[in-house]
C-alpha positions as CSV (number, residue, x, y, z in Angstrom):
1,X,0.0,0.0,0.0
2,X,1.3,3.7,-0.9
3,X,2.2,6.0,2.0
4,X,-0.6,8.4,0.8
5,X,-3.6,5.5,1.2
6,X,-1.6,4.7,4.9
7,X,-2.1,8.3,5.4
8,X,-5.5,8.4,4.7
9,X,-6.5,5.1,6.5
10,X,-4.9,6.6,9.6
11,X,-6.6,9.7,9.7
12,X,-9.9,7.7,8.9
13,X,-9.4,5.9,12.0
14,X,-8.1,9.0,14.3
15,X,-11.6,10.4,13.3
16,X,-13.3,7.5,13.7
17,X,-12.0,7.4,17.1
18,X,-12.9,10.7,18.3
19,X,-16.2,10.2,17.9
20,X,-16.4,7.1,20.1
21,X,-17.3,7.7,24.2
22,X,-13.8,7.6,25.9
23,X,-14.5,3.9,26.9
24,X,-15.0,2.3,24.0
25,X,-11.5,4.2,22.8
26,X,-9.9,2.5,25.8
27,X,-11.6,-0.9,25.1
28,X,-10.5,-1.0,21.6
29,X,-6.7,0.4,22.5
30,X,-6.6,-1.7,25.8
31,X,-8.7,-4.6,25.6
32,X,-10.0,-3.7,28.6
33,X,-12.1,-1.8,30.2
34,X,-14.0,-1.2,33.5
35,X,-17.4,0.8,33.2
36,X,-18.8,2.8,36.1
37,X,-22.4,4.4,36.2
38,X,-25.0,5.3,39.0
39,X,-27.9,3.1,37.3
40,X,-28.2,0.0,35.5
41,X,-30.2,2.4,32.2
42,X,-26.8,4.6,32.3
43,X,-24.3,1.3,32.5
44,X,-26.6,-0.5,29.9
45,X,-26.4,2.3,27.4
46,X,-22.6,2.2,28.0
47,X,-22.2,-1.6,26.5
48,X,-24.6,-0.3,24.0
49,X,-22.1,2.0,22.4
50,X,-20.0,-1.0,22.0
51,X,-19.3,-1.1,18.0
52,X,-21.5,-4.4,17.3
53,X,-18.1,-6.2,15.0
54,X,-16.3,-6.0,18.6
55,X,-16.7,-9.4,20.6
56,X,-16.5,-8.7,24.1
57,X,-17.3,-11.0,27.1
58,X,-18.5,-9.4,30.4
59,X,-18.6,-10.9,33.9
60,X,-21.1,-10.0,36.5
61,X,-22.6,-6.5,37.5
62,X,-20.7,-4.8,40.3
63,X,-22.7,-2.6,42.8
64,X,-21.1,-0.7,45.9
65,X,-23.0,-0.5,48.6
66,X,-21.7,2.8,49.9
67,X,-22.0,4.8,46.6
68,X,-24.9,3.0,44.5
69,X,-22.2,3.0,41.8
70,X,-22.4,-0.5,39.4
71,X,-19.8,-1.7,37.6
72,X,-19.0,-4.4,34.9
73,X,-15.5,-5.3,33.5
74,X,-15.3,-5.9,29.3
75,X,-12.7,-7.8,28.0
76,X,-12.0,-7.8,23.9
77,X,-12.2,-11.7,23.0
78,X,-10.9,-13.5,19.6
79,X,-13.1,-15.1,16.8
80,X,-11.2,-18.3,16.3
C-alpha cells in the first residue's frame, strides 16, 4: 500500500476514534475496560455504544453499597 492511502486510513481511523465515548476508545486500545455508572439504564447504554463487530465478554454486574455506583469489566475476545 502507498504511503498516501496509509495516510488516509490513519486519519480515517483517528476520526473514527474521536467520535467514540472515551470507553470504547480504551476498550478498543486496551482490551480492557472497567465501566462505572449510578444506574443500570446509564451502565446499559454504556455496552450499547459497543461497536456491534467487537466481541466482548463481560462478567457479573458490580454494585457498591456505599456509593450505588455499578460496575462491569469488558474484556476484547478472539473469533477463532
Amino acid at each position: 500500500m502507498s504511503k498516501t492511502k496509509e495516510k488516509v486510513i490513519e486519519e480515517q481511523n483517528a476520526q473514527a476514534q474521536e467520535k467514540q465515548p472515551a470507553h470504547v476508545a480504551e476498550l478498543l486500545l486496551n482490551g480492557t475496560v472497567t465501566l462505572t455508572a449510578s444506574s443500570r439504564e446509564e451502565l446499559a447504554a454504556m455496552v450499547n455504544d459497543i461497536p456491534a463487530d467487537c466481541s466482548y465478554g463481560a462478567g457479573a454486574v458490580g454494585r457498591d453499597r456505599e456509593t450505588g455506583c455499578y460496575s462491569l469489566r469488558i474484556d476484547l475476545t478472539t473469533k477463532e
